[in-house]
C-alpha positions as CSV (number, residue, x, y, z in Angstrom):
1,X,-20.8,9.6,23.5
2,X,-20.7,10.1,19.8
3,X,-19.9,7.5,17.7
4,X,-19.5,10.0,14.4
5,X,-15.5,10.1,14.5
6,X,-15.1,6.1,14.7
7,X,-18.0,5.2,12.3
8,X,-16.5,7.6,9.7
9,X,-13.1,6.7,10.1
10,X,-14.5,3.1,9.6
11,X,-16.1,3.8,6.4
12,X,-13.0,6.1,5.2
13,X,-10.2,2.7,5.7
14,X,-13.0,0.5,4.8
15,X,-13.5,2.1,1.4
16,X,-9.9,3.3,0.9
17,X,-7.6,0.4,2.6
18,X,-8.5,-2.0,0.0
19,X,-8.6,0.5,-2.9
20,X,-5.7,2.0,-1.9
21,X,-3.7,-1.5,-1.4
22,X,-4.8,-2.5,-5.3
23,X,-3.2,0.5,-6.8
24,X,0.0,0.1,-5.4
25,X,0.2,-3.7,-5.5
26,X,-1.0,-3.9,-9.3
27,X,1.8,-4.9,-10.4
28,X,1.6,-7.7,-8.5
29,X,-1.8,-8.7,-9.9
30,X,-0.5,-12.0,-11.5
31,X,1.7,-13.4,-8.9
32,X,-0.7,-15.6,-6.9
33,X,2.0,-16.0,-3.6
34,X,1.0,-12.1,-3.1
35,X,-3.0,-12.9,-3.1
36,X,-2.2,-13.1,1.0
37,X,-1.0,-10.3,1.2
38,X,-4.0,-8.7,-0.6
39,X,-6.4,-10.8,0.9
40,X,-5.3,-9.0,4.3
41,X,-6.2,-5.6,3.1
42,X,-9.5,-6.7,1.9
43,X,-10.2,-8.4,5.3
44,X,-10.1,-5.4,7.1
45,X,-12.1,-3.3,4.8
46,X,-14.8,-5.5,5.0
47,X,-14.4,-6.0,8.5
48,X,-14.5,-2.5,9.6
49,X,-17.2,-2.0,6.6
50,X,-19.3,-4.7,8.6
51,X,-19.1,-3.4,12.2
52,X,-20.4,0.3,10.8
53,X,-23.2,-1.6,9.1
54,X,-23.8,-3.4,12.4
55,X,-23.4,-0.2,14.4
56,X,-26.4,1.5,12.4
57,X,-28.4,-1.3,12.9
58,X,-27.4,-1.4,16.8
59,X,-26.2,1.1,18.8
60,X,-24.8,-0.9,22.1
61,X,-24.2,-4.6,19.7
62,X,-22.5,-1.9,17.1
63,X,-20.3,-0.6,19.5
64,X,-19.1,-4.0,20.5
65,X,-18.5,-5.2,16.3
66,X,-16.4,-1.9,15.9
67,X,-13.9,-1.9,18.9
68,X,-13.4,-5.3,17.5
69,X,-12.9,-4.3,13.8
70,X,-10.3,-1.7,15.0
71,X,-8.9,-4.0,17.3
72,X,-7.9,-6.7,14.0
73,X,-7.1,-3.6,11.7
74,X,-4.4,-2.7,14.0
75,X,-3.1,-5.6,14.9
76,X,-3.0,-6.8,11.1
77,X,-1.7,-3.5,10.2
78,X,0.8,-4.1,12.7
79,X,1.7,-7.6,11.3
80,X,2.3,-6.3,8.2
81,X,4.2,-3.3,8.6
82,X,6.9,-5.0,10.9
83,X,6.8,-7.9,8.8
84,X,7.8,-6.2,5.9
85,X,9.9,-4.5,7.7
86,X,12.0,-7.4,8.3
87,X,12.1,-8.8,4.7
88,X,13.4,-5.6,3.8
89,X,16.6,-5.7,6.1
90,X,17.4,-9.2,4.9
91,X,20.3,-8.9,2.5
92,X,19.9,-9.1,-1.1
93,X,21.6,-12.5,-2.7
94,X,24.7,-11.4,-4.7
95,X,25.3,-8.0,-3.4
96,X,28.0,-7.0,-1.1
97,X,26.8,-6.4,2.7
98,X,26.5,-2.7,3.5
99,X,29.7,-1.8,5.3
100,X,31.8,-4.7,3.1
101,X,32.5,-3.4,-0.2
């Protein structure tokens, strides 16, 4: 079986996820109650970054360190896109409620 798709795809979100994450959170950059929700992002890149290092040092042990990696990625990815998901469909103090005004 051929690990190339996985291992690259690995590398790609490892790179990009936290990169990625900076530029659209940098406003954010001073508010330390949002360093959680970068710290997440950088979790995952590292983690995924990790298992493909661990995956070229050994093939079956790799294999293991990478299902594992995806395994967290998803479910944090999952965590936070539901989460916000949810603050976003609490109402905003002051404003009238959709169907009210």
């Amino acid at each position: 079986m051929s690990l190339a798709f996985p291992r690259g795809l690995a590398v790609f979100y490892g790179v990009f996820l936290p990169i990625g994450e900076t530029v659209r959170r940098w406003h954010q950059l001073k508010d330390v109650s949002m360093w959680p929700a970068w710290l997440d992002d950088i979790l995952i890149g590292a983690f995924l970054l990790y298992a493909v290092w661990r995956l070229g040092r050994d093939k079956i042990a790799g294999q293991r360190w990478l299902a594992s990696a995806w395994g967290c990625a998803c479910g944090m990815g999952y965590f936070s896109f539901f989460g916000q998901r949810r603050a976003s469909m609490k109402p905003i103090p002051g404003r009238c409620p959709r169907m009210a005004c």
